[in-house]
N, C-alpha and C positions, 0 to 999 in steps of 0.2 A: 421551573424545573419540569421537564416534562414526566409524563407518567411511567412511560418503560426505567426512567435514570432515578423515579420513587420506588419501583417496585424491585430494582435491583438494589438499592440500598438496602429498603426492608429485608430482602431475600440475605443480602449478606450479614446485616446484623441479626438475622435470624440465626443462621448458621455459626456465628462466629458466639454465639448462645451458649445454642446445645453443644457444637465441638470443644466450648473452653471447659465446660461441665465435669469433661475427663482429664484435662489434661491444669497441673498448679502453675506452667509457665505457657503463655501462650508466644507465638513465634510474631512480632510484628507484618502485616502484609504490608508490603512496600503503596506507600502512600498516593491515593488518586486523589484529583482535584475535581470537585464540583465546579461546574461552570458558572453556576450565581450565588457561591455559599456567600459573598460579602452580601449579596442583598436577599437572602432568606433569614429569615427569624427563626434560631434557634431557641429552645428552652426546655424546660425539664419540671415532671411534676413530681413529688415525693407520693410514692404509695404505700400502702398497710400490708402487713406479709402475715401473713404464719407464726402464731404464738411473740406477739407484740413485737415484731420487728419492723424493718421500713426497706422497702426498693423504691426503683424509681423507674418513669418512661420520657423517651426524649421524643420532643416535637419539631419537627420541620414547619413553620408557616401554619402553626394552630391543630397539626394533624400527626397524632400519634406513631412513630417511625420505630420503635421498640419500646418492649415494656421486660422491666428488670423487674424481678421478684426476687432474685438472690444474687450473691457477689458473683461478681463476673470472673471468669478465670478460675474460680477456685472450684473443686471437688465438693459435688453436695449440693442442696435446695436452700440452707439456711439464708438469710438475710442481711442485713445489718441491722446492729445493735441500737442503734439510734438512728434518727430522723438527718442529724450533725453529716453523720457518716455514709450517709447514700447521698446528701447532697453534695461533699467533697468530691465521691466519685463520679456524679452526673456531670460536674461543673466541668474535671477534667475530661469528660468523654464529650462534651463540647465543645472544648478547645483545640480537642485531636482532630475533629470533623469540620472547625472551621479552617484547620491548620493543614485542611484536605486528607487525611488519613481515614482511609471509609475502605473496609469496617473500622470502627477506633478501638484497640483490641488493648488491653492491659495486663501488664505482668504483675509476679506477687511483688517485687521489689517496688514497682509504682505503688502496689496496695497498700504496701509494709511505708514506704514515704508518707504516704497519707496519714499513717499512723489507723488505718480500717482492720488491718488483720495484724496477726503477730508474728513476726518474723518464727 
């Protein structure tokens, strides 16, 4: 992957962060395809948040491509409740990006299937 097609990811999962912050339903962007996501290595670390909760960062190729400290899409800094429950949404936010959808953006109805938030 070159560098400008790393930095534009970053840049978008950056932004698709803070803009979901405000808003409970995020609008899908219509799906790009990475040129070598079948031979990049994705994966995902579980991290420590704020008053015993868990987020999580995703890795392209061993090197940090965002880092989540609270639910995605929803209103608020809080986290999740367990370690269980940031790894459910990491997993699908890797599936969305190997499935070429970047930024991989999630709604509450995705969250609420996960069983992460409450309807």
């Amino acid at each position: 992957m070159t560098k400008s097609c790393k930095l534009f990811i970053v840049f978008c999962l950056s932004f698709a962060s803070f803009h979901s912050m405000a808003q409970d339903k995020i609008t899908p962007a219509p799906p790009l395809k990475l040129s070598n996501a079948d031979k990049q290595k994705i994966s995902y670390n579980i991290i420590e948040a704020p008053e015993k909760t868990f987020g999580f960062e995703i890795l392209v190729d061993g090197k940090s491509i965002t880092h989540q400290p609270s639910k995605p899409g929803r209103a608020g800094i809080r986290a999740f409740d367990t370690q269980q429950d940031a790894e459910k949404v990491a997993q699908l936010v890797i599936q969305k990006m190997k499935n070429g959808e970047i930024p991989p953006t999630l709604s509450s109805e995705e969250m609420i299937k996960l069983k992460v938030i409450k309807p």
